[in-house]
NUKE-968366 format. One record per residue: residue number from 1; residue in one letter; chain; x, y, z of N, C-alpha, C, CB in turn. Coordinates in Angstrom, 2 decimals, padded with zeros to 5 digits, always signed. Each point is the difference from the previous one (the first is absolute). Glycine has a CB too. Layout:
BEGIN
     k   r   c       n.X       n.Y       n.Z      ca.X      ca.Y      ca.Z       c.X       c.Y       c.Z      cb.X      cb.Y      cb.Z
   NUM   a   A         X         Y         Z         X         Y         Z         X         Y         Z         X         Y         Z
...
END
This chain:
BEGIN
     k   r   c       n.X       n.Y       n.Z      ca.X      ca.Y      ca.Z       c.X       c.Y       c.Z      cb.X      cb.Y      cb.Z
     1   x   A   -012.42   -004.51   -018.91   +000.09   +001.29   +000.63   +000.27   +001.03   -001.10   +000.84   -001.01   +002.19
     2   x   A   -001.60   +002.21   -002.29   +000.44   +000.89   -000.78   +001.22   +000.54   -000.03   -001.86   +000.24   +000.10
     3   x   A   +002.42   -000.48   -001.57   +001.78   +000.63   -000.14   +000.11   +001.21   +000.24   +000.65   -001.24   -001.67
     4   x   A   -001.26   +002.11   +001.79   +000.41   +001.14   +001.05   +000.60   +000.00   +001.56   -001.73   +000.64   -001.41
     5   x   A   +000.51   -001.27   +002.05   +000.15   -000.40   +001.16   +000.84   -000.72   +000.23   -001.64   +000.34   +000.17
     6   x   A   +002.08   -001.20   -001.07   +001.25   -000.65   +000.53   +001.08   +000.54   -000.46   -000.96   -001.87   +000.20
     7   x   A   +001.24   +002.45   -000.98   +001.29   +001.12   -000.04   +000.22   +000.78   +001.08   -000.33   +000.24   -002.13
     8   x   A   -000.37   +000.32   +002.67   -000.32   +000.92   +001.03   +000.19   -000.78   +001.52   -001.75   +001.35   -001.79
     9   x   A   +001.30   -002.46   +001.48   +000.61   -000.84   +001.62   +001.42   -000.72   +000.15   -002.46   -000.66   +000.26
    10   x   A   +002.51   +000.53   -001.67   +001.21   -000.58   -000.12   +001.15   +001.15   +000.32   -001.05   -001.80   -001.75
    11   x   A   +000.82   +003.48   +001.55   +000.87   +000.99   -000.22   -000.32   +000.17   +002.21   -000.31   +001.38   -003.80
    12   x   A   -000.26   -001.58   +003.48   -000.19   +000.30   +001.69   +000.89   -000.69   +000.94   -002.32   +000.26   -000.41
    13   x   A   +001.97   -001.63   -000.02   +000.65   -001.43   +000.70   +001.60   +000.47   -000.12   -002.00   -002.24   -000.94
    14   x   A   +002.64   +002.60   -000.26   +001.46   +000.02   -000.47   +000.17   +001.32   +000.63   +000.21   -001.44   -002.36
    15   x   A   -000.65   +002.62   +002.33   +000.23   +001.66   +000.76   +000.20   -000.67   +001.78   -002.19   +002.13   -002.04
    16   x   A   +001.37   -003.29   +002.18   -000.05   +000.18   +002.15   +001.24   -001.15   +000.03   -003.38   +000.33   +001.27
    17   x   A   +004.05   -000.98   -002.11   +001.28   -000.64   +001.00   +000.69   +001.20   -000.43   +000.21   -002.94   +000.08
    18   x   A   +000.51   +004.19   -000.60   +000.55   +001.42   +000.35   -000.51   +000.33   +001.22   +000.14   +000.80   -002.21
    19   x   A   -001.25   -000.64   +002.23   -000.57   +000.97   +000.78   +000.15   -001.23   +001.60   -002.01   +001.86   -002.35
    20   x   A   +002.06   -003.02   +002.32   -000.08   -000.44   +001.68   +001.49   +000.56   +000.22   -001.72   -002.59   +000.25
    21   x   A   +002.81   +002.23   -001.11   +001.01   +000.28   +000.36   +000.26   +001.48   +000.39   +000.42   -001.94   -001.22
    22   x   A   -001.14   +002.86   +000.96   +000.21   +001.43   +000.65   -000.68   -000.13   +001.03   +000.27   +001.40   -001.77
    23   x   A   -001.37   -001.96   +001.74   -001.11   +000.17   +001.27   +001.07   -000.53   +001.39   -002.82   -000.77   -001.66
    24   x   A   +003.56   -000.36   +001.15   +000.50   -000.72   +001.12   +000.69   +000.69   +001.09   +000.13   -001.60   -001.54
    25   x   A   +000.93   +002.73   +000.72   +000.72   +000.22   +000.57   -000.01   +001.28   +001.14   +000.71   -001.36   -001.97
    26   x   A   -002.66   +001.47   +001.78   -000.33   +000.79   +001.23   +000.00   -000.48   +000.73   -000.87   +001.04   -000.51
    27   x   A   +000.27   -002.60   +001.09   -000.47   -000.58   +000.58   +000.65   -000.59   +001.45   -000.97   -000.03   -002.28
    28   x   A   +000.36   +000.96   +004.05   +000.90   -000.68   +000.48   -000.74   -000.30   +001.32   +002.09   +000.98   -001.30
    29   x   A   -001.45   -001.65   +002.33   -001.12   +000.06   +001.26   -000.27   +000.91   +000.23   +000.44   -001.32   +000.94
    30   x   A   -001.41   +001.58   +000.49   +000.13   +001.04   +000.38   +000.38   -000.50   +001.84   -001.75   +001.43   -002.35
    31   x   A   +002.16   -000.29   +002.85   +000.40   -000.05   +001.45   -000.87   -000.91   +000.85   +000.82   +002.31   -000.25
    32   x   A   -002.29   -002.51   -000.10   -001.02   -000.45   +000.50   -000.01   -001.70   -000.37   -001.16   +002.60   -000.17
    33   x   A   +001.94   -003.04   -000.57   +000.06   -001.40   -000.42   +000.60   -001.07   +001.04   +000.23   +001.05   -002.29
    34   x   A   -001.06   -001.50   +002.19   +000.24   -001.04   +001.61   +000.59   -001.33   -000.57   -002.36   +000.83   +001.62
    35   x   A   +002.95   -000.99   -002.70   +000.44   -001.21   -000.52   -000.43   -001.34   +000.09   +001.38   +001.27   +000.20
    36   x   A   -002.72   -000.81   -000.14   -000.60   -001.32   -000.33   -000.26   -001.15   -000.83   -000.37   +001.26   +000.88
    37   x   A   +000.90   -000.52   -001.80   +000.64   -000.99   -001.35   -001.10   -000.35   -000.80   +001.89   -001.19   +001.24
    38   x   A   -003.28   +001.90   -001.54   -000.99   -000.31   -000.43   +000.30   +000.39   -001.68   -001.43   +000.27   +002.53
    39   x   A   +002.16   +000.95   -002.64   +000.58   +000.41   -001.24   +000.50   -001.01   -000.92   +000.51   +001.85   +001.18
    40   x   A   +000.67   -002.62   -000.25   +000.67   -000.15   -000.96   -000.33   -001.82   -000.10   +001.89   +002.49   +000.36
    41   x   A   -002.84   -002.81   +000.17   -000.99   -001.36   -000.07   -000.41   +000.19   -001.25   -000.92   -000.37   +002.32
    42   x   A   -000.41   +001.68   -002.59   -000.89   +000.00   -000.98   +000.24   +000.65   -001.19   -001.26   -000.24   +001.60
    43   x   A   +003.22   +000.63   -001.43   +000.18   +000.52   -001.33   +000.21   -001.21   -001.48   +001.18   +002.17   +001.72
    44   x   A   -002.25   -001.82   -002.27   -000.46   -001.22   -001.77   +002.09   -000.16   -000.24   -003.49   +001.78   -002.17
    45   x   A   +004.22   -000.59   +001.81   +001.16   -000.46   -000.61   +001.31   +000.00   +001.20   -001.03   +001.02   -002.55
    46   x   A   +000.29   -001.19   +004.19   +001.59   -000.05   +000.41   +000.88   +001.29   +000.15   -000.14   -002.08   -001.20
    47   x   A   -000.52   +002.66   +000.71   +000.71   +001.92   -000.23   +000.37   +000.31   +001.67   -002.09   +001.36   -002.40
    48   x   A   +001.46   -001.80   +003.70   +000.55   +000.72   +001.19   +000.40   -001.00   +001.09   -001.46   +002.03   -000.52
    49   x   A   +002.23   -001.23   +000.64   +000.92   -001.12   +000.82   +000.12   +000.68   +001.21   +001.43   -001.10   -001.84
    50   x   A   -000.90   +000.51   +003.16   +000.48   +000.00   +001.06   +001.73   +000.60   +000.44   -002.01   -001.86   -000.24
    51   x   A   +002.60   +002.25   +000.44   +001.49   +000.42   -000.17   -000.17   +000.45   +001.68   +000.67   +000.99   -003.11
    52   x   A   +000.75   -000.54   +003.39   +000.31   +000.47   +001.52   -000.17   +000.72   +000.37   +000.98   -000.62   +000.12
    53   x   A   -001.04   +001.78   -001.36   -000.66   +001.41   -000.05   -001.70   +000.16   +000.46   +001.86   +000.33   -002.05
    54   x   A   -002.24   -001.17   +001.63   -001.52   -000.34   +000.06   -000.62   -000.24   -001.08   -000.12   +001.16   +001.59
    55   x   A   -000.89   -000.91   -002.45   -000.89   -000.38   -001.32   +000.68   +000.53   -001.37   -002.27   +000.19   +001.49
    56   x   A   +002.98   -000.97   -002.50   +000.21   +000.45   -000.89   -000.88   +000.10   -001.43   +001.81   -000.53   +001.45
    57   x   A   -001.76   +000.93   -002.32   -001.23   -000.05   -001.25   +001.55   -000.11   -001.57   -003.05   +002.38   +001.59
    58   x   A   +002.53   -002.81   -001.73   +000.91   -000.45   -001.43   -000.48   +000.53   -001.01   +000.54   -002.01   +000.58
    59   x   A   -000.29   +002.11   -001.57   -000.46   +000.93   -001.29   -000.57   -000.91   -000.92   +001.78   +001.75   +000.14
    60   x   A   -002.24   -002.88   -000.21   -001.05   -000.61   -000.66   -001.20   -000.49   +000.11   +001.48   -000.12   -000.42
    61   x   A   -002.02   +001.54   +000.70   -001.51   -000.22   +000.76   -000.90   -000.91   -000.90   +000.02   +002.47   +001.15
    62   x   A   -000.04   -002.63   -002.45   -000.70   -000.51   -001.13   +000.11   -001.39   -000.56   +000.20   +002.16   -000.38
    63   x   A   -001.39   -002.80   +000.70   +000.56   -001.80   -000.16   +000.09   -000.16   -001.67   -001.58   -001.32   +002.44
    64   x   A   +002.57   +000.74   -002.34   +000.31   -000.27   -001.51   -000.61   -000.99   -000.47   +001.91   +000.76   +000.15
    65   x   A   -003.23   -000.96   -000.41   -000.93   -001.77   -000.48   +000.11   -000.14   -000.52   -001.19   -000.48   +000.35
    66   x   A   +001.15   +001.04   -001.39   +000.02   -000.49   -001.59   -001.68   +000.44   -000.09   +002.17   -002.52   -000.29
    67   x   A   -002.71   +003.69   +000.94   -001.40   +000.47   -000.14   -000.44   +000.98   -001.36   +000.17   -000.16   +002.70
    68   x   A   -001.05   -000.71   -003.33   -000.05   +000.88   -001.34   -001.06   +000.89   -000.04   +000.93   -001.69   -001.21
    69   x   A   -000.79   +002.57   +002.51   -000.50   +001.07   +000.43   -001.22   -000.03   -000.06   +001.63   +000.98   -000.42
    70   x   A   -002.54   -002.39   +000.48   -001.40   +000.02   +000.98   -000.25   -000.37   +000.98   -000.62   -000.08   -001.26
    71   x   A   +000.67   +001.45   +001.94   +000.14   -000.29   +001.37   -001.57   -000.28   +000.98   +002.44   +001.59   -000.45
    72   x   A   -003.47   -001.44   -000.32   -001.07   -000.22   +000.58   -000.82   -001.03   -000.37   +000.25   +001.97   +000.35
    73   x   A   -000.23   -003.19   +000.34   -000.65   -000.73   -000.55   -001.29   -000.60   +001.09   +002.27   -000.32   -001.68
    74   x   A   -002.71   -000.88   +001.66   -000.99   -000.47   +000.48   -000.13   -000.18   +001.25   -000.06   -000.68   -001.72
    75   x   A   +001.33   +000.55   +002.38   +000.81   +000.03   +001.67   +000.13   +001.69   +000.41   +001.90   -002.53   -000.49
    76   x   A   -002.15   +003.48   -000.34   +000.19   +001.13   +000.53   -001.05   +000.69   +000.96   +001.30   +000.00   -001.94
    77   x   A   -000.96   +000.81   +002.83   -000.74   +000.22   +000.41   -000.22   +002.03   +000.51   +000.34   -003.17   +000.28
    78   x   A   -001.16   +003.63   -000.30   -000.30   +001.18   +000.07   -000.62   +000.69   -001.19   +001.63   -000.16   +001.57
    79   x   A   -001.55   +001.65   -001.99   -000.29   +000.54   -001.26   -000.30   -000.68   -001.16   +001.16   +001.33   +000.87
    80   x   A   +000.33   -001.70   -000.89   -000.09   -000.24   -001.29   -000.53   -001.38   -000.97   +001.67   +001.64   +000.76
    81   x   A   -001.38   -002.53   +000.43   -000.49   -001.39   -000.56   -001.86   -000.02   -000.74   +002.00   -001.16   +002.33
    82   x   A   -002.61   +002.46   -002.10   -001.13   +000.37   -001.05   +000.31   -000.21   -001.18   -000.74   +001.51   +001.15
    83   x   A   +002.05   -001.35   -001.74   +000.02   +000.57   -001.44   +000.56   -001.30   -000.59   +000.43   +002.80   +000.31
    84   x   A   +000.16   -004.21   +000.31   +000.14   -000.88   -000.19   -000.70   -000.65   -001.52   +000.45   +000.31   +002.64
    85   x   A   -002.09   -000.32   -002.90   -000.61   -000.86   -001.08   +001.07   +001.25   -001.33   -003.45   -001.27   +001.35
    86   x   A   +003.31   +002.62   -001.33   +000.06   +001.36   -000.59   +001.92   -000.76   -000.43   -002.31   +002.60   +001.87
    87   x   A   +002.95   -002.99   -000.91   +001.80   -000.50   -000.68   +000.05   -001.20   -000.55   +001.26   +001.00   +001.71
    88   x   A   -002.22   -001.52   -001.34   -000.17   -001.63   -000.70   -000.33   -000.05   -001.20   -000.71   -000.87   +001.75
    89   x   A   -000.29   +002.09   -002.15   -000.39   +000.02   -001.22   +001.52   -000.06   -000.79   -002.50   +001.37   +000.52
    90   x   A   +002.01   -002.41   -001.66   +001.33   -000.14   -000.83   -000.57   +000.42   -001.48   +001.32   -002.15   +001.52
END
């Protein structure tokens, strides 16, 4: 992959666990939430939970993998998985 590009994803990857943690702490039901619990099934890190109050969101929206910020690969799907042969290039 060109060392640009990967400086640049790598600066991206490290800027969004800051940035989930601000995002998080908008994050809340709304009046219209019927607690169906579909949220907090398909959340990847576990971030929302159930409480008495009703739906809570936790402040670590961002899975910690150990992802060395290629995030598009051969399983991807939409846009971007075009540019796939273009990141492979090594």
């Amino acid at each position: 992959m060109n060392l640009l590009l990967r400086v640049v994803l790598r600066s991206v990857y490290w800027g969004e666990g800051i940035a989930t943690k601000i995002f998080a702490k908008g994050l809340s039901a709304s009046s219209s939430c019927t607690l169906c619990m579909k949220c907090v099934r398909e959340c990847p890190v576990s971030n929302i939970k159930k409480t008495e109050q009703g739906i809570s969101f936790g402040s670590d929206c961002a899975e910690d993998s150990g992802n060395d910020g290629r995030y598009v690969t051969k399983d991807s799907k939409g846009y971007y998985r075009h540019f796939i042969d273009y990141l492979e290039e090594e």
